[in-house]
C-alpha positions in Angstrom: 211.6 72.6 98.1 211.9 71.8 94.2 208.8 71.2 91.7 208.6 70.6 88.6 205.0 71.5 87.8 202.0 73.4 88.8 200.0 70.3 89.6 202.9 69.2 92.0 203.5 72.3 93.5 199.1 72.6 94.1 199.7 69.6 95.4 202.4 70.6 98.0 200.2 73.9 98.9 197.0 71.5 99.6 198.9 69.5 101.8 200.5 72.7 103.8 204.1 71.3 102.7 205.1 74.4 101.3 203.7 78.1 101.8 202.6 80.3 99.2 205.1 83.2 101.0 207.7 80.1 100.6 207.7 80.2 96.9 207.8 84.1 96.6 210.8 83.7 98.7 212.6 81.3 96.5 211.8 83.0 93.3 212.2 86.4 93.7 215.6 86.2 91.9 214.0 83.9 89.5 211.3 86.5 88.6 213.8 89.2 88.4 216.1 86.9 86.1 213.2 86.5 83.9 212.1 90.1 83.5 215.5 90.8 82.7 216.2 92.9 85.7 218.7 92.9 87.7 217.5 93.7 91.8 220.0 94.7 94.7 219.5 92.7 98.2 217.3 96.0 99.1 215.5 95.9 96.3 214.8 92.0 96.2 213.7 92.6 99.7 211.2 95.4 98.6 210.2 93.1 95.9 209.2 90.2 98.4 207.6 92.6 100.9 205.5 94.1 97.9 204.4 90.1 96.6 203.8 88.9 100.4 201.3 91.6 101.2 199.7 91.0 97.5 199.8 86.8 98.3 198.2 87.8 102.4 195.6 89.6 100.0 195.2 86.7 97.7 194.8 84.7 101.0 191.7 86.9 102.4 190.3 86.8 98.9 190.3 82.7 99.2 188.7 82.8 102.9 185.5 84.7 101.3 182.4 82.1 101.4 181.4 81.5 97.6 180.1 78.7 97.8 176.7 80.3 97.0 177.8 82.6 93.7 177.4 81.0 90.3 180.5 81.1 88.4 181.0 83.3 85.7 182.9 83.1 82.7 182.1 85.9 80.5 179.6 88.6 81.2 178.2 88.4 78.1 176.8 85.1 79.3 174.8 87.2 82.3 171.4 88.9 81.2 171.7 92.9 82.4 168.6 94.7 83.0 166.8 96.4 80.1 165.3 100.1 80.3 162.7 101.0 77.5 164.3 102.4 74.9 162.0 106.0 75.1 163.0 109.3 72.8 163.6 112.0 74.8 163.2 115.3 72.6 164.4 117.5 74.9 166.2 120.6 74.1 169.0 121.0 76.1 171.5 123.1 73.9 172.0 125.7 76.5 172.6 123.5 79.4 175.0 121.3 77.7 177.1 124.3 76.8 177.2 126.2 79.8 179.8 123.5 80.4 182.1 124.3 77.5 184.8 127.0 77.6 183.9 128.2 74.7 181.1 128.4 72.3 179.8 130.3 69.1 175.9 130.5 67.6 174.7 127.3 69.7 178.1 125.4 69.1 181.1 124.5 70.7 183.8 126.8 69.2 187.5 125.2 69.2 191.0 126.2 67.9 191.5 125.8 64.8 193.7 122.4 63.9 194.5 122.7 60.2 195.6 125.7 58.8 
């Protein structure tokens, strides 16, 4: 089945005239062509087995009730909670450098870069 454009090929997937697994089908070769890569029948075949199972995932996704969830477009746009912003003047040389392989005089010691 031919389209020419997104909003007709929506359309066609609203109306259950075409399957989504349908079009990966038809256009694996086209993909291929237009990543400039060439696929053997085995490997085409890989190729749609791999997009199937990410489209039946895609599917689940679109069963998953939302109606209730506010949209968001940017996260910047959500308000993230706040903690008090409280110095902590804690001394905690030792236990920071327990961690590092090395250290010299309260520091971490590393190799020499420049010479």
């Amino acid at each position: 089945m031919e389209f020419n454009s997104i909003k007709q090929l929506r359309s066609l997937i609203d109306k259950d005239k075409i399957s989504i697994k349908e079009i990966a089908e038809t256009y694996v070769n086209k993909i291929a062509k237009l990543a400039r890569i060439s696929l053997s029948e085995e490997e085409a075949n890989d190729l749609l087995k791999d997009m199937n199972s990410i489209l039946d995932w895609v599917e689940q996704l679109n069963e998953v009730n939302t109606d209730s969830v506010k949209p968001l477009a940017n996260i910047s746009s959500s308000t993230l909670p706040q903690r008090k912003d409280e110095a902590n003047d804690i001394n905690s040389t030792d236990e920071i450098l327990k961690n590092s392989p090395d250290k010299l005089e309260g520091y971490f010691a590393v190799p020499k870069v420049v010479e």
